[in-house]
C-alpha positions in Angstrom: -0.2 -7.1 -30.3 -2.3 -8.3 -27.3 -3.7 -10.7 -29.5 -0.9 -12.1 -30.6 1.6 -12.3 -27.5 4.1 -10.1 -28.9 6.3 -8.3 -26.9 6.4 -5.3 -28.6 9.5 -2.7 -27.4 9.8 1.3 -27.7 13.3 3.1 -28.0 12.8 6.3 -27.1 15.5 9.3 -26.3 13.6 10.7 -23.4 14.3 9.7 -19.7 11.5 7.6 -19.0 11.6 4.2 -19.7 8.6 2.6 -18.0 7.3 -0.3 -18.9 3.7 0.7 -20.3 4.4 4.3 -20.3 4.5 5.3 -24.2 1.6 3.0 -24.9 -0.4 0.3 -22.9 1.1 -2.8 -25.1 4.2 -1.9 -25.3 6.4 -3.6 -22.5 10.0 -2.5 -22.9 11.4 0.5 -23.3 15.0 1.5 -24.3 16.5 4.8 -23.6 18.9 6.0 -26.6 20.4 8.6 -27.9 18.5 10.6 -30.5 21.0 9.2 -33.5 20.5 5.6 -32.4 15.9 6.3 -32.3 16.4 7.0 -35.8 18.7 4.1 -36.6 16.5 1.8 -35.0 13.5 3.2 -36.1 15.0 2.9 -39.6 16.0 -0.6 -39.0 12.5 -1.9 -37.5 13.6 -3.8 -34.7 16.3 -4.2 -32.2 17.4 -8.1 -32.8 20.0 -7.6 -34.3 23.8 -6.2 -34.4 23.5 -2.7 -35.2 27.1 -1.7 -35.4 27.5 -5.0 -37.5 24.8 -5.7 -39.1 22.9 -3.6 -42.3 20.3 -1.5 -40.9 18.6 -1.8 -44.6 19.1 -1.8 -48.3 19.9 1.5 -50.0 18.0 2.4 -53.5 21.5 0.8 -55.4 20.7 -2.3 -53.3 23.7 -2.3 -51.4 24.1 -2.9 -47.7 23.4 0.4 -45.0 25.3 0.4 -41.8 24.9 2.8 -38.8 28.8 4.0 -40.0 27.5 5.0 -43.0 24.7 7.3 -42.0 25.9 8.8 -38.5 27.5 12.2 -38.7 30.3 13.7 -37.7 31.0 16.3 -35.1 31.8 18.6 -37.8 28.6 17.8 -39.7 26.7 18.2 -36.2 28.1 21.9 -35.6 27.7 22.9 -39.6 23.8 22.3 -38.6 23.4 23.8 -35.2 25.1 27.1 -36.8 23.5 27.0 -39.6 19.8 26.4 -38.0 20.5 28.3 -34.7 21.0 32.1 -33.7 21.0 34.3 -30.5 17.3 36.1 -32.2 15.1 32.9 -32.1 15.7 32.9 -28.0 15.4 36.5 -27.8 12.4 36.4 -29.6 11.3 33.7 -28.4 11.6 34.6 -24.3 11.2 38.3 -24.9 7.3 38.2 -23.8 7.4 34.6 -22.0 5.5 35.7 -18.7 2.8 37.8 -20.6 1.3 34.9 -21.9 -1.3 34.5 -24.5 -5.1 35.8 -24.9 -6.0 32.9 -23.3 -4.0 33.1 -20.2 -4.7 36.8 -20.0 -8.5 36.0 -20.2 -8.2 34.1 -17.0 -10.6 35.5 -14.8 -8.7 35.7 -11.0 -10.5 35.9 -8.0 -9.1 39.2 -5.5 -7.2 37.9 -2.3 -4.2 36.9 -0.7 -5.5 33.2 -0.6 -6.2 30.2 -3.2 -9.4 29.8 -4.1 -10.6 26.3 -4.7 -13.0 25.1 -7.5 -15.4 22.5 -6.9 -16.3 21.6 -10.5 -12.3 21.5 -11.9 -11.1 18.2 -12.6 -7.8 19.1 -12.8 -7.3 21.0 -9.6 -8.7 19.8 -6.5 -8.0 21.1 -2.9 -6.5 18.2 -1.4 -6.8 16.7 2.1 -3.9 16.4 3.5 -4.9 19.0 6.6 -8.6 18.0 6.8 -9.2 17.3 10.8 -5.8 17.9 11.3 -5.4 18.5 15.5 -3.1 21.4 16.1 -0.8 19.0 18.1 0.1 15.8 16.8 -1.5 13.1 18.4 0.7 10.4 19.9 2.6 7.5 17.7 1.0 4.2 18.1 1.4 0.7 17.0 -0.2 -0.7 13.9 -2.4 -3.5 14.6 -4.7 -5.8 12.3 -3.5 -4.4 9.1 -4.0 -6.3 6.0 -2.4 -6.5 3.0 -3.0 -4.7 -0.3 -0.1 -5.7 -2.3 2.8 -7.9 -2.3 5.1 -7.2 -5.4 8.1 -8.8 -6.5 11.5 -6.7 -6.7 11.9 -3.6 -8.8 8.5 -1.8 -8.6 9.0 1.3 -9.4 7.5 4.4 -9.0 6.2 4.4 -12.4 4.3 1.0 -10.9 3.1 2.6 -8.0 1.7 6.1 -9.5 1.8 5.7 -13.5 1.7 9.1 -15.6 0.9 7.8 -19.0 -2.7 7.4 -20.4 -5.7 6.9 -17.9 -8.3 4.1 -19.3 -11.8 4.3 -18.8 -12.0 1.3 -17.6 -10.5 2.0 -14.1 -11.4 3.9 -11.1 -9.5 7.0 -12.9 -11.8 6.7 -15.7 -15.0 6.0 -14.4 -14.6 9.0 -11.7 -13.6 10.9 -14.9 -16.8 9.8 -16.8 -19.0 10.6 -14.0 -18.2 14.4 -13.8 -18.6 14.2 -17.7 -15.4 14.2 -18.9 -15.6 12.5 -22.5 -12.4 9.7 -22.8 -10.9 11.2 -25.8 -10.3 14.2 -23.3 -9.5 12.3 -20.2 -5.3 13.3 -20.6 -2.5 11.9 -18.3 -2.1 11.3 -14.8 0.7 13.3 -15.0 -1.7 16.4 -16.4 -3.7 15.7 -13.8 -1.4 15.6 -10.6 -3.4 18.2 -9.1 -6.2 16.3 -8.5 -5.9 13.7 -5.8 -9.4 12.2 -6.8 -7.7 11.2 -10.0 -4.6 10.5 -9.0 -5.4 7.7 -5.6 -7.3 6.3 -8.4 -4.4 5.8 -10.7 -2.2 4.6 -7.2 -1.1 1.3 -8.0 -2.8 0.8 -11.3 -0.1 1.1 -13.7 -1.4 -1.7 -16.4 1.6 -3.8 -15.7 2.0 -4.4 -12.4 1.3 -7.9 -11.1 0.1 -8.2 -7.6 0.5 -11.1 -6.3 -2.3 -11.0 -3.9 -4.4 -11.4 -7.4 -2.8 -14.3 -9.3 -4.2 -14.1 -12.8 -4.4 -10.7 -13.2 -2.3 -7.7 -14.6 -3.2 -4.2 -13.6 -4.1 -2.5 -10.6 -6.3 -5.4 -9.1 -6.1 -6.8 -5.8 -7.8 -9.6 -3.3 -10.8 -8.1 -0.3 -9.9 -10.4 2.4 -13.1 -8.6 3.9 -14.8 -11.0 1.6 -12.4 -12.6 -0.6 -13.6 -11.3 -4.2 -11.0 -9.9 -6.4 -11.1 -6.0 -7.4 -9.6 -3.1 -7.7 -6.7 -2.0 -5.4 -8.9 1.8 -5.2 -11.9 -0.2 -4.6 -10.4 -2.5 -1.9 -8.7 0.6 0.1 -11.2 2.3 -0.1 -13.6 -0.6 2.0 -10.7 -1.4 4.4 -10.5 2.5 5.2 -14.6 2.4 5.8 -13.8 -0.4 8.0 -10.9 1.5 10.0 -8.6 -1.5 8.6 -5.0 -0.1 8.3 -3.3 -1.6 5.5 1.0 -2.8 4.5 2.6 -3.3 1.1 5.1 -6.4 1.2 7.8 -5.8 -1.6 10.9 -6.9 -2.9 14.2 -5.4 -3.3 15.1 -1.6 -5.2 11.3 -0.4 -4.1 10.5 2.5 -5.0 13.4 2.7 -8.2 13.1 5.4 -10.9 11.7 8.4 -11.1 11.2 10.2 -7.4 7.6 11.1 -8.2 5.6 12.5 -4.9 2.3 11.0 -5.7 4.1 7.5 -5.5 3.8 8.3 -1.9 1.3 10.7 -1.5 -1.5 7.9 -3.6 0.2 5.3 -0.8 -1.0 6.9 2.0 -4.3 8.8 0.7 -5.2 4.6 0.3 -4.6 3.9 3.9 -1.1 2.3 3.7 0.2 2.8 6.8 3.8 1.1 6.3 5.8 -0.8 3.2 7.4 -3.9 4.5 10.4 -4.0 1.8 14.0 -5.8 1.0 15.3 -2.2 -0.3 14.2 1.4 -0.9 15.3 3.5 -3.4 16.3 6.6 -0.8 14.3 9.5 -2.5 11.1 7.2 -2.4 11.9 5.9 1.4 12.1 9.6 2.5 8.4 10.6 0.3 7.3 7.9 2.2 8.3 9.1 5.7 7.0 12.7 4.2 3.4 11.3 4.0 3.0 9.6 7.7 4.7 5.8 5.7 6.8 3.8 7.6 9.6 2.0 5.3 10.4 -1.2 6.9 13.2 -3.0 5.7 13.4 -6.8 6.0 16.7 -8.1 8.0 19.6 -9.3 5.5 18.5 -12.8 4.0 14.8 -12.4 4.7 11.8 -11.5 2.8 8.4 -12.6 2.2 9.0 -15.4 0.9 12.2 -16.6 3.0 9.3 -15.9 6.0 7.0 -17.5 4.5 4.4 -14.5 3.9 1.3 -15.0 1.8 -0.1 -11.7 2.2 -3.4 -13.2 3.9 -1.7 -12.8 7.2 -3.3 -9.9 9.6 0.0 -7.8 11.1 0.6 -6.1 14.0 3.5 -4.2 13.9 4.7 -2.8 17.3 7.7 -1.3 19.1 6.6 2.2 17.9 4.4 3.6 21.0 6.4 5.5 24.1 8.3 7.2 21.5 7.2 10.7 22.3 10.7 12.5 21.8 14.2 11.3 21.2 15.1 8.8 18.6 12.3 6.4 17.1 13.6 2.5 17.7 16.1 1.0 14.9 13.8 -2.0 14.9 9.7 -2.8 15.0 8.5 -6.2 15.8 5.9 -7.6 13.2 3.3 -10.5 14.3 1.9 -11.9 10.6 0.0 -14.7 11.2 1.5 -17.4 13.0 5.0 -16.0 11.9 6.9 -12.9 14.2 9.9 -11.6 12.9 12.1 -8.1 13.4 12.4 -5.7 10.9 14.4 -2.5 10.7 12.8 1.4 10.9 14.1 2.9 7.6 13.4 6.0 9.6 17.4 7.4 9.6 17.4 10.9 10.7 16.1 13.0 13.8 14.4 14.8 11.1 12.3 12.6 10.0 11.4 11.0 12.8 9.8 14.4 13.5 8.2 14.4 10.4 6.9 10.7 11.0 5.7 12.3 14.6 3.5 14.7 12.9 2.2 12.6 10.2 4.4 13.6 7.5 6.4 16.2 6.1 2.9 18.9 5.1 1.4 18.6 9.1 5.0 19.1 10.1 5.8 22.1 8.2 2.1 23.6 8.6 2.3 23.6 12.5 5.8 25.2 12.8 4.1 28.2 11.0 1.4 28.0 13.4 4.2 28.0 16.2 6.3 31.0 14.5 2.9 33.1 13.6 1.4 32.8 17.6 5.3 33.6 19.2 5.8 37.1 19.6 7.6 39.0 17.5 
């Protein structure tokens, strides 16, 4: 397929339509009914008419249309009563939260609290609370952030934090390798969403995006302006967060579209993104943001990037933010890129989340007030 240029599509009845999620070469992905997966499937390709055209030839060699093999409601209902009863649920449920041998085999440490496993690669205590101050420290400006990405319209956050296959020839992979996991047993992102070493790997390196800080390139690669060398976007975060370099994401419109998976945002900000400069937001994915210490900034109606004449090599400042102890956070920030200064608006729309924003996201937030209720007396 890869070979050949084909644009190879999927039709799938499930919910998830991402480009490169059932398989790495396949780029589109149509979401039917289960009927219309077989139909298709039978027919072997999706050019064509399929309520007027044949789907194939029948063993008399006449014509097949989709009329002539989908079934009624009555022939539906014959089925489901025929193949379903009350006893296969009972049965089924009756000893769900016993499990099997194997979960009852599970050997589980004694105490009230979690206790963490440094050899699992599937389960890793995260650190969202390491060096956490028990007050939040004061909100400042951002100043000579660089770029990471700059992405046309409708990433989604299938782009930003795939779940499909990991390849062993990413950061995922090779972290993978190097605590010995074999690639045949590597999984899914999304099977392994506990661990954040596998999953800021994975953050931006859905095999289809196109940065366009990379030119060339498909994947999760980006440009070092520490030294100008293309890499990886994990690889490249990981060096500007050595360096104390905070870092943006310049985007299109519908940002953040799709499914509202956390780790779209939680990746973002474990890589040092510190604010996405965007035309839209999808709301869910605006508000993870917020919850993980982002700033959404929305371009003014009419600009964006490219209307402003943005590269992504600029170096940004983006100010407005500091003084804002209490009270409502400013409805716009000014941004300095370059030689270029322009407003943008804080997608920051509700007292509570400027409170979460205050404590650097949603997790400090919430862990403090406990802190506050536990220390008041009763």
């Amino acid at each position: 397929m890869a070979d050949g240029g084909l644009a190879v599509v999927s039709v799938l009845s499930g919910n998830r339509n991402f480009e490169g999620r059932i398989n790495p070469d396949v780029r589109l992905n149509y979401l039917a009914s289960p009927p219309l997966v077989v139909a298709y499937a039978l027919a072997g390709s999706m050019d064509f008419d399929i309520v007027n055209e044949p789907l194939g030839t029948g063993t008399d060699g006449a014509p097949v249309y989709l009329r002539d093999i989908w079934p009624s409601s009555q022939e539906v209902a014959a089925v489901m009563d025929e193949a379903l009863s009350a006893d296969m649920f009972e049965e089924s449920y009756a000893e769900v939260f016993l499990g099997d041998e194997r979960w009852s085999g599970l050997d589980v440490p004694p105490g009230e609290l979690y206790e963490w496993g440094t050899g699992s690669t599937y389960v890793r205590r995260p650190p969202y609370f390491d060096a956490m101050p028990e007050t939040p420290a004061p909100v400042r400006d951002i100043r000579g952030a660089r770029a990471l990405a700059r992405l046309a319209n409708s990433v989604t956050t299938d782009h930003i934090s795939p779940a499909g296959n990991i390849r062993k020839d990413g950061p995922a992979g090779a972290w993978l390798i190097d605590q010995g996991v074999a690639p045949g047993d590597f999984n899914s992102y999304g099977a392994r969403r506990g661990n954040h070493e596998v999953m800021v790997r994975g953050t931006f390196a859905n095999v289809r995006l196109r940065n366009q800080l990379a030119p060339g390139t498909e994947g999760g690669f980006t440009t070092y302006f520490g030294s100008g060398e293309q890499t990886t976007i994990y690889d490249a975060a990981m060096r500007y967060i050595e360096a104390g370099t905070p870092l943006v994401v310049l985007a299109g419109q519908e940002y953040g579209s799709g499914s509202s998976r956390d780790w779209a945002a939680k990746g973002t900000a474990l890589l040092g993104v510190r604010a996405v400069l965007a035309e839209s937001f999808e709301r869910i994915h605006r508000s993870n943001l917020i919850g993980m210490g982002v700033l959404p900034l929305q371009f003014l109606p009419g600009e964006s990037a490219s209307s402003l004449g943005l590269t992504g090599q600029e170096v940004f400042d983006i100010t407005g933010l500091e003084g804002s102890a209490d009270g409502p956070l400013p409805s716009r920030l000014s941004v300095k890129a370059g030689d270029v200064t322009f407003e943008v608006v804080l997608r920051i729309d509700t007292p509570v989340e400027a409170d979460y924003y205050r404590h650097g996201g949603i997790l400090p937030y919430v862990l403090r007030q406990l802190r506050r209720r536990s220390a008041s007396p009763a």
